[in-house]
C-alpha positions as CSV (number, residue, x, y, z in Angstrom):
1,X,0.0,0.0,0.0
2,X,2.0,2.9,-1.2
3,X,1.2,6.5,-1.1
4,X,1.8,8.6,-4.4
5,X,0.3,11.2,-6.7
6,X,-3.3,9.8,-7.8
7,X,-3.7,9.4,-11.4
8,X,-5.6,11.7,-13.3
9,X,-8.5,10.4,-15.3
10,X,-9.0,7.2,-13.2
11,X,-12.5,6.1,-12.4
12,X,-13.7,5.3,-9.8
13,X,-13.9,1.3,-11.1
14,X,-10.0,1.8,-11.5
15,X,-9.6,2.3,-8.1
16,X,-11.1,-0.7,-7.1
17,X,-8.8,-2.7,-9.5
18,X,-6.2,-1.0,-7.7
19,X,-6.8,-2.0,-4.0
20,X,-7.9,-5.5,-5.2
21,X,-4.5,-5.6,-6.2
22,X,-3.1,-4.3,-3.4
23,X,-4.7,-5.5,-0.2
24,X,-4.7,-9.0,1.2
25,X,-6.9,-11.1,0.5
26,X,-8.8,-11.6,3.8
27,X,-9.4,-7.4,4.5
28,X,-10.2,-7.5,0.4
29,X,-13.0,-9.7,1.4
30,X,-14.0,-7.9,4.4
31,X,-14.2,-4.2,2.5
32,X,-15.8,-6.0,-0.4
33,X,-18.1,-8.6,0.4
34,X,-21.6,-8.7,1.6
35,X,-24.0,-11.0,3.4
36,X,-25.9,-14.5,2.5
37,X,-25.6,-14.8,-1.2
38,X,-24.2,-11.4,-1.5
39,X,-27.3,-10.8,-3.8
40,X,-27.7,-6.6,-2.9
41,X,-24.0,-6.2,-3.9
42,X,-25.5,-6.2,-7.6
43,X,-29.1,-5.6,-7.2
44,X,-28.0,-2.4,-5.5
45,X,-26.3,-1.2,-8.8
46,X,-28.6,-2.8,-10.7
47,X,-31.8,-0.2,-9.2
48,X,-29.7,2.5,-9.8
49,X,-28.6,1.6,-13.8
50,X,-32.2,1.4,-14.6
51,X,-32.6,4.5,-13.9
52,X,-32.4,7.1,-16.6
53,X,-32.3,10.7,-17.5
54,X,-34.4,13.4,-19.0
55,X,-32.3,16.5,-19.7
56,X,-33.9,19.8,-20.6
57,X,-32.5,21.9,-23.5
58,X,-32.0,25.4,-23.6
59,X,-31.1,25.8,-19.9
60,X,-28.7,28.7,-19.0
61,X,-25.7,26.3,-17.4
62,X,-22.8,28.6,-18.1
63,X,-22.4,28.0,-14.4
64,X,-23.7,25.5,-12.5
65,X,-24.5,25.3,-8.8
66,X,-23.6,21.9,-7.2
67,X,-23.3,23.2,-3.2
68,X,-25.7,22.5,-0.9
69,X,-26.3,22.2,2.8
70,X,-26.8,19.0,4.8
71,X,-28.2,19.7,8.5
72,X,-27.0,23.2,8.1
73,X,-23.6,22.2,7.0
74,X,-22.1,23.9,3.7
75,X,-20.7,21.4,1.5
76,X,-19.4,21.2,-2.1
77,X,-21.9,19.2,-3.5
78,X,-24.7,16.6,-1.8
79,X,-22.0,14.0,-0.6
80,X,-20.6,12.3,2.2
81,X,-18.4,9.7,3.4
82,X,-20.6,6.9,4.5
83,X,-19.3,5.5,8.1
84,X,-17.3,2.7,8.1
85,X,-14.6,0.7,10.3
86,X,-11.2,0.6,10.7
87,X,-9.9,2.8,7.5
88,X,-6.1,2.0,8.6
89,X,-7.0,-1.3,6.8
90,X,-6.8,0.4,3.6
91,X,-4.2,2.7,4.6
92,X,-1.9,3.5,7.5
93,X,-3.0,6.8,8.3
94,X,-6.6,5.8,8.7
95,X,-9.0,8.6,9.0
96,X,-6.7,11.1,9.2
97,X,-6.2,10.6,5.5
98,X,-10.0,10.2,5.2
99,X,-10.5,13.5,7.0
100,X,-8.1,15.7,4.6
101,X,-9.9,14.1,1.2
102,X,-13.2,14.9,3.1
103,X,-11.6,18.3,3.8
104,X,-10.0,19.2,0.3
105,X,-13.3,18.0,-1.6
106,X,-15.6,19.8,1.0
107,X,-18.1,17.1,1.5
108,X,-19.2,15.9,4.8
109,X,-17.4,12.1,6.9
110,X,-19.0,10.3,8.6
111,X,-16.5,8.6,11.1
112,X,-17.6,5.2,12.9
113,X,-17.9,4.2,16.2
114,X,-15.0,1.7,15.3
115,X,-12.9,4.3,13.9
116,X,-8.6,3.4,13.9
117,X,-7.9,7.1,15.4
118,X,-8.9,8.6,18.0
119,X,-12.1,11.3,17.6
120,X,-10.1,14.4,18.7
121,X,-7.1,13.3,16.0
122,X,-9.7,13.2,13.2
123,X,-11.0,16.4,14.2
124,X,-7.9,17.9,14.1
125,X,-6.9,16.9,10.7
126,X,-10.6,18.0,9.0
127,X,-11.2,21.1,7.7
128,X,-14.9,19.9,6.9
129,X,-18.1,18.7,8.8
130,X,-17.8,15.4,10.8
131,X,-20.8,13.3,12.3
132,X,-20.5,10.5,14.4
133,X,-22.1,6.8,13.7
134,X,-23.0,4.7,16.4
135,X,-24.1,1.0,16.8
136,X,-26.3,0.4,20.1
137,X,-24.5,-1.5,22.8
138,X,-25.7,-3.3,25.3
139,X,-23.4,-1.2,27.6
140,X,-24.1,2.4,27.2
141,X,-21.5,4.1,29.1
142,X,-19.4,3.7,25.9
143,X,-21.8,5.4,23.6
144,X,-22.1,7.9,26.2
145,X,-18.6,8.8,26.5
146,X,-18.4,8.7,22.6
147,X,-21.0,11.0,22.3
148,X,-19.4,13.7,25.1
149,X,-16.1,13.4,23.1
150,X,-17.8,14.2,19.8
151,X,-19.4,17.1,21.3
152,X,-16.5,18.3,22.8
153,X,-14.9,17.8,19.2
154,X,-17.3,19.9,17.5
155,X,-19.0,16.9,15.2
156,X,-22.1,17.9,14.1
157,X,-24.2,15.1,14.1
158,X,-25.1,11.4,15.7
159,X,-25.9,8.8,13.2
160,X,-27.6,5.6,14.6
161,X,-27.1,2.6,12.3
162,X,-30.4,0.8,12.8
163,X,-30.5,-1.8,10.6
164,X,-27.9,-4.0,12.3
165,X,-29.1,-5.6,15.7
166,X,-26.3,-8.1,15.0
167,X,-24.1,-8.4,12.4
168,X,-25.8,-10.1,9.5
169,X,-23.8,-13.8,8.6
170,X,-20.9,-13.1,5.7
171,X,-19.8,-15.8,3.7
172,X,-16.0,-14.5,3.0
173,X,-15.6,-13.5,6.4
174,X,-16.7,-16.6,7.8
175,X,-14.0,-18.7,5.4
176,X,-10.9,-16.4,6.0
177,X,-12.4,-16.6,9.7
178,X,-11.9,-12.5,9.6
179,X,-10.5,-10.7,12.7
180,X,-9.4,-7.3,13.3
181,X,-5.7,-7.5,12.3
182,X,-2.6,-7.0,15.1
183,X,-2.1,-3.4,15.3
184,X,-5.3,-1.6,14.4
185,X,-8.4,-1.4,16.8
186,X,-11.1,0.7,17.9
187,X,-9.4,3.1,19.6
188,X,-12.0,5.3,20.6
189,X,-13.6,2.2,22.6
190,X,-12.1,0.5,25.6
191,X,-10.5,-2.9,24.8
192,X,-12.4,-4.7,27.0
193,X,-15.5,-4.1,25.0
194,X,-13.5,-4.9,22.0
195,X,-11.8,-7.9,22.6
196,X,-14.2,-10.5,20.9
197,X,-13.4,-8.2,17.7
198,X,-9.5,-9.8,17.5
199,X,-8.5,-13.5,17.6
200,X,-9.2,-15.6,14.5
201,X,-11.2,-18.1,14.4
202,X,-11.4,-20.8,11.9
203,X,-14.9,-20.9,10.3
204,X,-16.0,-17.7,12.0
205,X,-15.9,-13.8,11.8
206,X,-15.2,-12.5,14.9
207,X,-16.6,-9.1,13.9
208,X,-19.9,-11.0,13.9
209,X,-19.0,-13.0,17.1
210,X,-18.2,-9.4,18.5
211,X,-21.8,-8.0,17.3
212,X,-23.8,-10.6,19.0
213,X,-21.5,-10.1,21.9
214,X,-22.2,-6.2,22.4
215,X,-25.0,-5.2,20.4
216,X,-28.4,-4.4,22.0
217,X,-31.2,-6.3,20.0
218,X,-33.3,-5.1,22.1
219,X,-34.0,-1.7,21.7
220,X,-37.1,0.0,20.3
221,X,-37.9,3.4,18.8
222,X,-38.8,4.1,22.5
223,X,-35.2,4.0,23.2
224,X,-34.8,7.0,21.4
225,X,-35.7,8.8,23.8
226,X,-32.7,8.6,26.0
227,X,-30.7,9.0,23.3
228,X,-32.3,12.4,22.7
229,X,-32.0,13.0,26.1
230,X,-28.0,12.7,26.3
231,X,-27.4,15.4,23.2
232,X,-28.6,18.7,21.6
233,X,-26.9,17.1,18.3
234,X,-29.2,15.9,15.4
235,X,-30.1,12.6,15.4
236,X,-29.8,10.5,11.8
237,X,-30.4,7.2,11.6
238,X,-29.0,5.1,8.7
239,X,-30.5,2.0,7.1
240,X,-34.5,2.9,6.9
241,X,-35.7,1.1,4.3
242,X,-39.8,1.5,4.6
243,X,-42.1,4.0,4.1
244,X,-43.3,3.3,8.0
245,X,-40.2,3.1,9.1
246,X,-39.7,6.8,7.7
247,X,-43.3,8.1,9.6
248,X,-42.4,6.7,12.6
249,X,-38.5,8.8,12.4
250,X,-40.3,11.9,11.7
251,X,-43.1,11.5,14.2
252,X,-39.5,10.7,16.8
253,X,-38.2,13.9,15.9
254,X,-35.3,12.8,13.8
255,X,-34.0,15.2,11.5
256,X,-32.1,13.0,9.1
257,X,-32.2,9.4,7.7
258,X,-30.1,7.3,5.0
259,X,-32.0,5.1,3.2
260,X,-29.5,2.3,2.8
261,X,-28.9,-1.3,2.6
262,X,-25.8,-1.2,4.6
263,X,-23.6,-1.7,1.4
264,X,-25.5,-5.1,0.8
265,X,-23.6,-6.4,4.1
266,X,-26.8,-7.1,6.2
267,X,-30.5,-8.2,5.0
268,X,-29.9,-10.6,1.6
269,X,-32.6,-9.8,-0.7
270,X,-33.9,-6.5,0.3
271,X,-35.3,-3.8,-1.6
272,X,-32.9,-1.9,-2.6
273,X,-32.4,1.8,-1.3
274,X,-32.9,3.6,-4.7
275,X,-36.2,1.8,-5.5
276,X,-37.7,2.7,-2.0
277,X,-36.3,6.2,-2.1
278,X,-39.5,7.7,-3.2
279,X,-41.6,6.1,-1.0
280,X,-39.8,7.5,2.0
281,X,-39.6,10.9,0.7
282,X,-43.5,11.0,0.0
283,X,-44.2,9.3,3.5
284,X,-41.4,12.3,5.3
285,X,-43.3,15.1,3.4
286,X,-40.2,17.1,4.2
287,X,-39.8,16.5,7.8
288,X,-37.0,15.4,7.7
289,X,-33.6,15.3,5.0
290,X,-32.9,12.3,3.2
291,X,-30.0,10.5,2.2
292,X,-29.5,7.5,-0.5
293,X,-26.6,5.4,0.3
294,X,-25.6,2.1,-1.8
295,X,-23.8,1.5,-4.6
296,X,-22.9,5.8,-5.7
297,X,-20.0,4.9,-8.5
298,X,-20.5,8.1,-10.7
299,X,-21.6,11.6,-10.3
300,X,-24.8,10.4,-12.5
301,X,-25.7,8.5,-9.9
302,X,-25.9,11.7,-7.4
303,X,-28.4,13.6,-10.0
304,X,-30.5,10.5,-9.8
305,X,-30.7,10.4,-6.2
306,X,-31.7,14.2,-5.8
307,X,-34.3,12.8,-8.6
308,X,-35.5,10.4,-6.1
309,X,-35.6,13.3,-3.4
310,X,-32.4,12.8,-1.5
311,X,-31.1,15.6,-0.1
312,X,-27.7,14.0,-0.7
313,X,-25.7,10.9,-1.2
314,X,-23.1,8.7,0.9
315,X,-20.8,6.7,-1.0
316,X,-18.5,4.4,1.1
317,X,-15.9,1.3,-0.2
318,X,-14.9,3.9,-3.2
319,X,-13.3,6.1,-0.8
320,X,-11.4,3.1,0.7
321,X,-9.9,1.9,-2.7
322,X,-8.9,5.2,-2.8
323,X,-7.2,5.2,0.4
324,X,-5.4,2.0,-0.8
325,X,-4.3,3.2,-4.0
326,X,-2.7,7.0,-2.6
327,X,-3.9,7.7,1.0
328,X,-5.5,11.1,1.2
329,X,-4.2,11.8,-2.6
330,X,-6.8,9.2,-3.7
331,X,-9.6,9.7,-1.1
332,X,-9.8,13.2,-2.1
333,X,-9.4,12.2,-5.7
334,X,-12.3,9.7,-5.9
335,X,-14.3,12.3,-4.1
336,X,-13.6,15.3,-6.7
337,X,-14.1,13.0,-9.3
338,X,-17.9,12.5,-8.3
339,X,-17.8,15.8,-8.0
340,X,-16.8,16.9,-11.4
341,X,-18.8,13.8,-12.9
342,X,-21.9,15.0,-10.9
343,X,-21.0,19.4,-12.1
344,X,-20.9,17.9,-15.7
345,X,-24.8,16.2,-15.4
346,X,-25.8,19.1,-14.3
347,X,-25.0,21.0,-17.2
348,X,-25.9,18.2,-19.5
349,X,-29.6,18.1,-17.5
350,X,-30.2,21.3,-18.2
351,X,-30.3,21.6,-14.0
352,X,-27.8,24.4,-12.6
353,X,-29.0,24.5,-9.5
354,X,-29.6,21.7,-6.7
355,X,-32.4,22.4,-5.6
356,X,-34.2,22.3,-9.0
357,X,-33.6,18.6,-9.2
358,X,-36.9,16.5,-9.1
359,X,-38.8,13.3,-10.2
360,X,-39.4,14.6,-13.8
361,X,-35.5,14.3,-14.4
362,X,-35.9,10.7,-14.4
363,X,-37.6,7.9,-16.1
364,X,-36.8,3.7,-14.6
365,X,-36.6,1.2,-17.6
């Protein structure tokens, strides 16, 4: 895993090619696979392909307008950094690295729970907005603690992953019997709690031993409450995937949700997010942003998604493969790439402004 100048003109598909190269086999597996048959891995892409555009002609796009505000945070364009573990996998620096791309594209990261730095490090090294993910553990004195430090931090956000009461069974993981490798953790959690995560096991993933472990499968939406009670920050939660599921959010007073299948790593043969996108934004009537996460692998797909009525988009393994090919170099790069991709539809739509996206700029095959 070298660092180096990215490459101009590289997609974001060439990326992937180069940290399949580049990483071993077993994390490979663990950044790329997904759960059961590891059907959502394609039908996720496959939602989004049949979706088409209908540009206007005759559209003043000398310039076009791809900023926007998420929560009240300026960003470049309607993207994020989905959360996800243990970036050090891809690259030594981690987060860090995440935190400058996030930083020098001026989108939003979204830092996990199981992050390889430390909270305060990654807030030092971003010079964008940060939220905070969080899984639900059985112990909450973590979360609490976690929660004080991203305050203190100056993170804008909490986003509660809800879709994952336990880890969902992952056939690669399970064969290379996956464990966190010897020198990277969760650093921002104490050991104890992540122990189970470490050890290999043949046969077994120990980040699934380590879910059913620590993760509360018991909580309700009436838990929400005390979460609301520990914070001032918004509240997100990520991996709503029904209309009812998005009425019941609003009627909690959540302010944001991403509508997500958990980059096809949890329920096998779900809807996918972009087909249920719609629903959800009809059933929050505006009460709340939206985010579509699964599967973003061009700056087309963004203009789709704000054609849905997303707010925004998370994308999440690109960044990673572009960790692995040129630490913060690449990160940034795959980020500016959407965004350039994303700039270019816009004038090609006929849309220069975000905001003027909507469900006449699409058509499904």
């Amino acid at each position: 895993m070298t660092t180096g100048d990215a490459q101009v003109g590289l997609t974001l598909y060439d990326y992937e090619t180069a940290a399949r190269e580049r990483l071993p086999r077993p994390v490979w597996d663990f950044l790329a696979g997904g759960s059961g048959t590891e059907s959502m891995l394609s039908t996720s892409r496959e939602a989004l392909d049949r979706i088409r555009l209908r540009p206007r002609c005759l559209v003043d796009v000398s310039t076009c307008h791809p900023q926007t505000e998420l929560l009240g945070a300026p960003l470049a364009a309607p993207l994020g950094v989905a959360p996800m573990a243990y970036h050090q996998l891809a690259h030594p620096e981690g987060e860090l690295a995440s935190a400058r791309a996030a930083g020098e594209a001026g989108v939003l990261l979204t830092v996990s729970m199981f992050a390889s730095c430390t909270l305060e490090d990654i807030a030092a090294a971003a010079t964008g907005p940060l939220w905070l993910q969080l899984y639900w553990l059985k112990q909450r004195g973590p979360m609490l603690e976690l929660i004080k430090r991203a305050e203190a931090a100056g993170y804008r956000a909490l986003v509660l992953t809800v879709d994952a009461p336990r880890v969902a069974h992952r056939p690669r993981d399970a064969r290379n019997g996956f464990a966190v490798p010897d020198g990277i953790r969760a650093v921002n959690i104490d050991t104890s709690v992540m122990a189970s995560a470490h050890g290999s096991t043949s046969g077994e993933s120990a980040i699934a031993r380590h879910s059913r472990e620590q993760f509360d499968s018991s909580i309700t939406w009436a838990d929400l409450n005390w979460l609301r009670e520990q914070t001032e920050l918004p509240i997100v939660l990520k991996g709503i995937l029904t209309a009812e599921d998005a009425e019941l959010a609003v009627e909690c007073g959540i302010d944001a949700l991403v509508v997500s299948n958990h980059g096809g790593r949890q329920l096998d043969f779900a809807t996918p997010a972009a087909d249920v996108m719609p629903e959800i934004a009809q059933a929050v009537a505006g009460g709340c942003q939206l985010i579509l996460d699964g599967a973003i692998r061009h700056g087309a797909d963004i203009a789709k998604a704000l054609c849905l009525g997303a707010d925004a988009v998370f994308v999440g393994r690109p960044v990673l493969w572009g960790l692995s090919h040129s630490g913060s170099v690449g990160a940034a790069a795959v980020l500016t790439t959407l965004i350039s991709e994303f700039e270019e539809v816009m004038a090609l739509m006929g849309v220069p402004e975000v905001q003027h996206f909507s469900p006449t700029g699409i058509t499904r095959q």
